[in-house]
C-alpha positions in Angstrom: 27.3 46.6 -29.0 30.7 48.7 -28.3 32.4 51.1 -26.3 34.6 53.7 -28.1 36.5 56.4 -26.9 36.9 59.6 -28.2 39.9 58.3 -30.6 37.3 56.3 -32.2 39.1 53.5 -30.9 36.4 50.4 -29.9 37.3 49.4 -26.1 34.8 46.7 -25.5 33.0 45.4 -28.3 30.1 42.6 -27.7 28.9 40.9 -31.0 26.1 39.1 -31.5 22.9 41.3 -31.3 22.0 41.5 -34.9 20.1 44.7 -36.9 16.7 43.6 -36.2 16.8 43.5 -32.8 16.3 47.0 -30.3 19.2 48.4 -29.1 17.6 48.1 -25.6 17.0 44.7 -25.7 20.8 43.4 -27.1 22.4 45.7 -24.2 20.2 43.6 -21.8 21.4 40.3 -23.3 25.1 41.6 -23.8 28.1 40.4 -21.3 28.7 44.3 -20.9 25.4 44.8 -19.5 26.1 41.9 -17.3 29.2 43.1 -16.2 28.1 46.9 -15.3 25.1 44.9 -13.4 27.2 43.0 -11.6 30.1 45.7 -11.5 32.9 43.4 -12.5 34.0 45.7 -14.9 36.4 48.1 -14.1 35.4 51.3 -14.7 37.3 54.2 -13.1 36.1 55.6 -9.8 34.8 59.6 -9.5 36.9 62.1 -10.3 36.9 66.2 -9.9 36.0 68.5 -12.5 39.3 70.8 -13.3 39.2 73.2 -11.1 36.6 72.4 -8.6 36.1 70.0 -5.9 32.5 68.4 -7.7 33.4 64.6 -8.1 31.5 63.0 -11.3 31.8 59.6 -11.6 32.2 57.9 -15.2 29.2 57.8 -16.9 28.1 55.6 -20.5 26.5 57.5 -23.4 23.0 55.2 -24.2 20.3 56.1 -26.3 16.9 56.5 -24.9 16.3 52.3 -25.4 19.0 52.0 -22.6 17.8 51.7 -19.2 18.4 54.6 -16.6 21.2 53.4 -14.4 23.8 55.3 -12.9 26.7 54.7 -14.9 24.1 55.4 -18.0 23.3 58.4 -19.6 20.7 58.9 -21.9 18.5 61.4 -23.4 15.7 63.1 -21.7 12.4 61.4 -23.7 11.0 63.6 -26.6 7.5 64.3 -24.3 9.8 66.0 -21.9 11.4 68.5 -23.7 9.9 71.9 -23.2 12.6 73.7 -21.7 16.1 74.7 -22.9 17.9 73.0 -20.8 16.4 69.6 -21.4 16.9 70.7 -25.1 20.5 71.8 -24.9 21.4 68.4 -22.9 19.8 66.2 -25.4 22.0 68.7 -28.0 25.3 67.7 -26.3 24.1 64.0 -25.4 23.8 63.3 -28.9 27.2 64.9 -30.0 28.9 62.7 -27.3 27.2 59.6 -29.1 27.9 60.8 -32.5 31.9 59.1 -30.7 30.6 55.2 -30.9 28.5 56.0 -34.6 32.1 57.2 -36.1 33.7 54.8 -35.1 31.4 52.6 -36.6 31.4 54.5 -39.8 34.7 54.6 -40.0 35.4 51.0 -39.8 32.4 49.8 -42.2 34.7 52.9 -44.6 37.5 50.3 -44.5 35.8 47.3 -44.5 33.0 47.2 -46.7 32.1 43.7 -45.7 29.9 45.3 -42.9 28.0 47.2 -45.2 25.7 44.1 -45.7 25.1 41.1 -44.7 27.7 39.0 -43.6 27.0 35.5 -45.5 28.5 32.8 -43.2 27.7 31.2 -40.1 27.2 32.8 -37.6 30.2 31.7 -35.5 32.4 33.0 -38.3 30.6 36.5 -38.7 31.4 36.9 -35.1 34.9 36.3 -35.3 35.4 38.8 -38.4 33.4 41.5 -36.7 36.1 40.7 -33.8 38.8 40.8 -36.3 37.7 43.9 -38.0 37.7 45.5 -34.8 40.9 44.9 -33.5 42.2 45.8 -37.4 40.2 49.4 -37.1 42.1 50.0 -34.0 45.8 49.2 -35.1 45.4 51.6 -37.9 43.7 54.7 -36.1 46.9 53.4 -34.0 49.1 53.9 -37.5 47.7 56.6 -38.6 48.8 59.3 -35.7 52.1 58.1 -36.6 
């Protein structure tokens, strides 16, 4: 599980939920979840829209697994979209998420080692998805320069 932003750069990243698992059920488990639930973690309060005086607060991009909370966003449910605007939300929703998925793809580009199974312990996959992670970041970081 990870938070990127929109340099591709992971923020928070929470191993441990593995592939077979929903992504529903290993943001319930994750400390992330647990932090947003019990909102130790410091998200930045409501701001205005440019040029108006709406305040929005900051908002996650979920898939439709993800609970409905108010610091999620997710996609209005397949059954429910008969109208454009539905349609054109779920459009945008899902170009907002495409974010986290490069980020992802871009880092399992570098480091082919998460193209597969990682074959260690478990304690040790952890720490090199960790490492990998921190590694993706300094060189999006070196690469601007």
């Amino acid at each position: 599980m990870a938070i990127a932003d929109a340099n591709y750069k992971f923020i928070i990243v929470d191993v441990g939920g593995y592939g077979k698992d929903n992504d529903g059920g290993i943001l319930c488990a994750s400390n992330i979840y647990h932090c947003l639930e019990n909102e130790s973690l410091k998200i930045p309060s409501e701001k205005k829209f440019p040029n108006s005086n709406v305040k929005v607060p900051h908002v996650f991009i979920g898939d439709e697994a993800f609970p409905l909370r108010n610091y999620f966003m997710r996609p209005f449910p397949r059954y429910q979209l008969q109208d454009a605007d539905k349609m054109y939300y779920n459009y945008r929703h899902a170009r907002a998420k495409m974010t986290v998925e490069c980020a992802f793809g871009i880092a399992s580009s570098k480091f082919r080692i998460l193209l597969k199974a990682i074959e260690t312990k478990i304690e040790n996959a952890d720490h090199i998805v960790r490492s990998i992670c921190v590694l993706h970041n300094i060189l999006i970081d070196l690469e601007k320069i």
